[in-house]
VOGU-3710 file (C-alpha; in Angstrom, 3 decimals, decimal comma):
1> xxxxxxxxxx> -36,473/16,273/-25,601  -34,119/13,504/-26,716  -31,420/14,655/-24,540  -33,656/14,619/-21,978  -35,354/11,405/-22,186  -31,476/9,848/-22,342  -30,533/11,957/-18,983  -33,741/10,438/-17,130  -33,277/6,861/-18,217  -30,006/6,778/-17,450
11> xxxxxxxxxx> -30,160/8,079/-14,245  -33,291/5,579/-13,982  -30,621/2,836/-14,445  -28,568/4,234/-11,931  -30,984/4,614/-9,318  -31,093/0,845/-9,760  -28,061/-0,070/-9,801  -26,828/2,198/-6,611  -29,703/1,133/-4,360  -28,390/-1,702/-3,014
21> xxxxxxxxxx> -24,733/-0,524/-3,125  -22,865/1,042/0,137  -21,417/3,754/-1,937  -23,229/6,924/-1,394  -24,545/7,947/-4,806  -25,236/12,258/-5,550  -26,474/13,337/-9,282  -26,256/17,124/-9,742  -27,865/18,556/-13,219  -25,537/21,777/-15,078
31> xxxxxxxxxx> -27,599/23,992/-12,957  -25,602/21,901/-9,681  -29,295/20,794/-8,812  -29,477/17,329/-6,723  -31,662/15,099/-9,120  -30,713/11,296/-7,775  -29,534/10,141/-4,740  -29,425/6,806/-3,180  -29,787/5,959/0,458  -26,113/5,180/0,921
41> xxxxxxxxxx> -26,009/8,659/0,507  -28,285/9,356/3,650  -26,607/6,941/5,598  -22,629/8,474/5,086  -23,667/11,980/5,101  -26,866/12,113/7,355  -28,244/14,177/5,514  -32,143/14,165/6,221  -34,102/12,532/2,958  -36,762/15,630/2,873
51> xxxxxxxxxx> -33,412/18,149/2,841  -32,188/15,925/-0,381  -35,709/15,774/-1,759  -35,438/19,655/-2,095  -32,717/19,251/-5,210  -30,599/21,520/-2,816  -27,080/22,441/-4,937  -24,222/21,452/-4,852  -22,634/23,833/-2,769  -25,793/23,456/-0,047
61> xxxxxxxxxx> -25,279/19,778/-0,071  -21,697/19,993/0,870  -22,292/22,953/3,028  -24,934/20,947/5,098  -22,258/18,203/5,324  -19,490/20,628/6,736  -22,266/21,362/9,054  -22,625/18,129/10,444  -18,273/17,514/10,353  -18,984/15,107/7,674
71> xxxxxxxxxx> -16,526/16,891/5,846  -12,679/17,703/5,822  -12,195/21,121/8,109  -10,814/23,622/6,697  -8,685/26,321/7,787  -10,900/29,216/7,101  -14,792/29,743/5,486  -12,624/31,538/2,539  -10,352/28,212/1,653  -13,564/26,878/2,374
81> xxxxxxxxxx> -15,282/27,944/-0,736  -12,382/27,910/-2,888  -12,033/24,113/-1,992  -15,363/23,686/-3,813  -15,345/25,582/-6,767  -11,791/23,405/-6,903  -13,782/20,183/-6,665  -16,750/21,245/-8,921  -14,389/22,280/-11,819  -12,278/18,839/-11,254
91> xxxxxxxxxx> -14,944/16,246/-11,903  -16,921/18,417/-13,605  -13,429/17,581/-16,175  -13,473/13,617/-14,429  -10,429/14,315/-12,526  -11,752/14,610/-8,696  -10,276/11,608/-6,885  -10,003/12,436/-3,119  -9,649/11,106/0,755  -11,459/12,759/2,921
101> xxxxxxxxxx> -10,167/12,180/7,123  -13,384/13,654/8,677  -13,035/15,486/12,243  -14,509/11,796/14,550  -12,071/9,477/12,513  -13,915/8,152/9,738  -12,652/8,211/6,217  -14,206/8,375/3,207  -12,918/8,329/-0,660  -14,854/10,616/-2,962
111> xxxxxxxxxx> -15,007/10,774/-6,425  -16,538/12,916/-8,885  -17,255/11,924/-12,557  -18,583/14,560/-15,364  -21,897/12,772/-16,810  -23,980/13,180/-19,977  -25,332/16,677/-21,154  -23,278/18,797/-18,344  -24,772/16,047/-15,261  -22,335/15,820/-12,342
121> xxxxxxxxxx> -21,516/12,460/-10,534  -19,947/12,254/-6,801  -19,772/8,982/-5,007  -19,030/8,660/-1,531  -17,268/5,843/0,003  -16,436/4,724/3,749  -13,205/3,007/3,690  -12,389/3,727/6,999  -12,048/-0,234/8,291  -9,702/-0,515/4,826
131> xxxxxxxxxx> -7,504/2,747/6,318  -7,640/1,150/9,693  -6,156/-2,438/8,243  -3,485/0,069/6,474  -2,437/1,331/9,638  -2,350/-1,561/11,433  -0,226/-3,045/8,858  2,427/-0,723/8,685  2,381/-0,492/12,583  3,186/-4,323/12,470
141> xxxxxxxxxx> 5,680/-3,647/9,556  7,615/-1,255/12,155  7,044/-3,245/14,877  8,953/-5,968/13,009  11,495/-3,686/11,538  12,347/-2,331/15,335  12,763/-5,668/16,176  14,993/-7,138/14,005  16,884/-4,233/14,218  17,889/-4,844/17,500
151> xxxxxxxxxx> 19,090/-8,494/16,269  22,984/-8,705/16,187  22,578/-10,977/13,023  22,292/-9,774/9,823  19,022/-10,490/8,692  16,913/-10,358/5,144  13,664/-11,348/4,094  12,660/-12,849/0,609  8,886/-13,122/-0,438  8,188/-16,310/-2,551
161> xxxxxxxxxx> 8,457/-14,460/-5,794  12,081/-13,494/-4,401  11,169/-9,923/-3,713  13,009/-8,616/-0,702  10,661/-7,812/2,134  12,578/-6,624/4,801  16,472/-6,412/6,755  17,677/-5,216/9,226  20,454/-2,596/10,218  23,094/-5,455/10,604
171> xxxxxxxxxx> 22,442/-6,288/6,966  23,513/-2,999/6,108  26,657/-3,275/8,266  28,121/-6,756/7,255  27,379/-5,775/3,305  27,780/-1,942/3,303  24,404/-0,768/1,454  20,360/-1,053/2,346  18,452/-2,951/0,002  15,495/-0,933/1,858
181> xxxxxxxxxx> 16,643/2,031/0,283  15,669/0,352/-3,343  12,784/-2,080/-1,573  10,425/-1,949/-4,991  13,813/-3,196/-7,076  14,950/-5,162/-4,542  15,243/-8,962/-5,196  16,885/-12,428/-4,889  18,938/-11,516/-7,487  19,925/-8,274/-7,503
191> xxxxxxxxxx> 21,426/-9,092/-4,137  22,683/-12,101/-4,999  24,749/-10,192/-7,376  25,955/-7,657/-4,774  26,961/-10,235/-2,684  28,873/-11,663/-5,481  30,446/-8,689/-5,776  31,992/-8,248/-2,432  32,979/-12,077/-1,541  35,330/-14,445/-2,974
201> xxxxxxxxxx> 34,118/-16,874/-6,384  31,777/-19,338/-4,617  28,448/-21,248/-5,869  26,480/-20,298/-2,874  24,765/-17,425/-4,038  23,315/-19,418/-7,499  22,797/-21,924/-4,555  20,644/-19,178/-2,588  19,121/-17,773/-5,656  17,265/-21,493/-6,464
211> xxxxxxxxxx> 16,894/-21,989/-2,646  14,648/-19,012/-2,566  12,875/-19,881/-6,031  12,073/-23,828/-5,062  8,376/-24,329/-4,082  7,625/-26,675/-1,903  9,056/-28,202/0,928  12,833/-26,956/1,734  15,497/-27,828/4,644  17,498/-25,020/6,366
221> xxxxxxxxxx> 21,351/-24,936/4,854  23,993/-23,475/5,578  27,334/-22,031/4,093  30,087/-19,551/4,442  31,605/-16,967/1,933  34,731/-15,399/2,467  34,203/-11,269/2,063  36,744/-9,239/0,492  38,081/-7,521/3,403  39,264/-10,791/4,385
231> xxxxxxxxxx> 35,965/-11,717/7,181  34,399/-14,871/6,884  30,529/-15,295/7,106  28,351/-17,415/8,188  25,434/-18,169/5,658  21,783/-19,503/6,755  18,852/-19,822/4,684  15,605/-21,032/6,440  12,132/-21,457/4,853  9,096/-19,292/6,106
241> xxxxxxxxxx> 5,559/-19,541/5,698  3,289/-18,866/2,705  6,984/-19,812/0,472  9,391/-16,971/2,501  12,482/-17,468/3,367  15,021/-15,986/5,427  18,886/-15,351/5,218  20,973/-14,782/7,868  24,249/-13,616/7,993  27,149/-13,413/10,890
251> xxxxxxxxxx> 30,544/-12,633/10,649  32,602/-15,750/12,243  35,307/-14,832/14,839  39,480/-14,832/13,894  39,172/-18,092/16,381  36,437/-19,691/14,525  38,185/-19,459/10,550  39,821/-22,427/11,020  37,169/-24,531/11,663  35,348/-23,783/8,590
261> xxxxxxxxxx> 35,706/-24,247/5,099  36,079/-21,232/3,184  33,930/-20,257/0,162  36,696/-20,378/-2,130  36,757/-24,451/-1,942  32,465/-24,063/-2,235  32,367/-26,043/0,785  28,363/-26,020/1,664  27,154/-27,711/4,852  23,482/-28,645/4,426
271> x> 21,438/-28,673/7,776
//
C-alpha cells in the first residue's frame, strides 16, 4: 500500500509539473500499462486522448505511433519488434537516449528513464527547428570553407579565446600541415609554435599570440617572417567581430625580397 501511495503521488507531481511543458510526457507501470500522460504527448504523437485513456502498453502505444509515421521506419515488421524490446530493456536500465528522423522531416529526441517500483518513463521531444539551425550552420560553415578555399592567400581564423576556427587550403600549402585536421586542439599557440618552427628567430609570432589575446579595440599590422626554405612571407593580422581575428599569409615574390625587411632583423610594419 505504501509503495503504492508513493507511485501515485509522485506521478501526481509529475502530472503537474509536465502539463505545461512541450515535452511529451508517457508513464508505463511493470505491467508496460500507460498510467500518465500529458497533452504534449497528444500533440507530438497524435495519438487520440480516449486511445491513451485506455492504459494501452507499451508496445500498442508505439505501434499506434508507427501507424501514424510518427516513428523511425524500419526495415522490416521483424527489426521492428526487436527495436522495442531493445528500447524497453534500455531505459527500463536508464540508458535509452535516442533521435528519432520521422518519415515528413520532423525530429524528435526520446528518452526513457527507469522510475520507482519497476514504473517506466519516456519523454518525447521536438527538436526539429534546433536540427534545422544545425544544418543550416554547418551548411554556412561549408559555404565559408568553399570559399576561402578558393582564396590564393593563406588564410586562418582565431576565435577570441584563440581557438582556431577555420583555414583554408593555402594555409596548408605555405605551412605544410592542416590545423583542421586537429580543429578541437587547435589554437593561437599551438600554431604559433609551428610557425616558429619552420621560420627564422623573429618576435612576430609572441607579437601575434598577444594580438589575438588583446580585447578591445585593435589596428590591422603587418609583418614578414622569413621560412626555412628560404621564401619570405607576408604577415597580416586583422580584427573581426565578436573579438576574431584573422591572419593572412602570402608568400612575397624573388622581386619583392628586397623591399622588405626580413624577420631576422624583427622588422614589424604596423598598419
Amino acid at each position: 500500500m505504501q509503495a503504492e501511495t508513493a507511485l501515485r503521488d509522485f506521478m501526481q507531481t509529475l502530472t503537474k509539473t509536465f502539463a505545461q511543458l512541450p515535452i511529451g510526457l508517457a508513464i508505463f507501470d511493470r505491467q508496460r500499462k500507460l498510467q500518465l500522460f500529458n497533452p504534449a504527448l497528444m500533440d507530438l504523437t497524435t495519438l487520440p486522448p480516449d486511445f491513451l485513456s485506455l492504459r494501452p502498453s507499451l508496445l500498442s502505444v508505439l505501434d499506434a505511433m508507427r501507424d501514424r509515421k510518427m516513428l523511425p521506419e524500419p526495415k522490416d515488421y521483424r527489426d521492428w519488434r526487436r527495436q522495442i524490446v531493445d528500447m524497453e530493456r534500455a531505459a527500463a536500465s536508464g540508458l535509452y537516449e535516442e533521435t528519432w528522423s520521422l518519415p515528413d522531416g520532423q525530429t524528435y529526441k526520446v528518452v526513457g528513464r527507469p522510475h520507482p517500483n519497476g514504473a517506466l518513463a519516456l519523454m518525447i521531444e521536438d527538436i526539429s527547428n534546433e536540427m534545422l539551425r544545425t544544418r543550416r550552420y554547418r551548411a554556412d560553415l561549408e559555404l565559408g570553407q568553399s570559399v576561402i578555399d578558393e582564396v590564393d592567400e593563406a588564410i586562418v581564423v582565431f576565435a577570441q579565446s584563440g581557438q582556431l576556427v577555420m583555414s583554408n587550403t593555402a594555409y596548408a600549402a605555405i605551412w605544410g600541415h592542416d590545423p583542421a585536421e586537429l580543429m578541437g586542439d587547435s589554437t593561437v599557440r599551438s600554431l604559433s609554435a609551428h610557425w616558429r618552427a619552420q621560420s627564422a628567430p623573429s618576435v612576430i609570432w609572441s607579437e601575434a599570440e598577444d594580438y589575438v589575446a588583446t580585447v578591445g579595440d585593435r589596428a590591422t599590422w603587418q609583418g614578414e617572417a622569413r621560412l626555412l626554405d628560404g621564401r619570405l612571407v607576408s604577415c597580416r593580422f586583422a580584427p573581426l567581430a565578436a573579438g576574431a581575428t584573422l591572419a593572412l599569409f602570402r608568400p612575397l615574390p624573388v622581386a619583392d625580397t628586397g623591399q622588405v625587411r626580413l624577420a631576422e632583423s624583427a622588422g614589424l610594419r604596423r598598419a
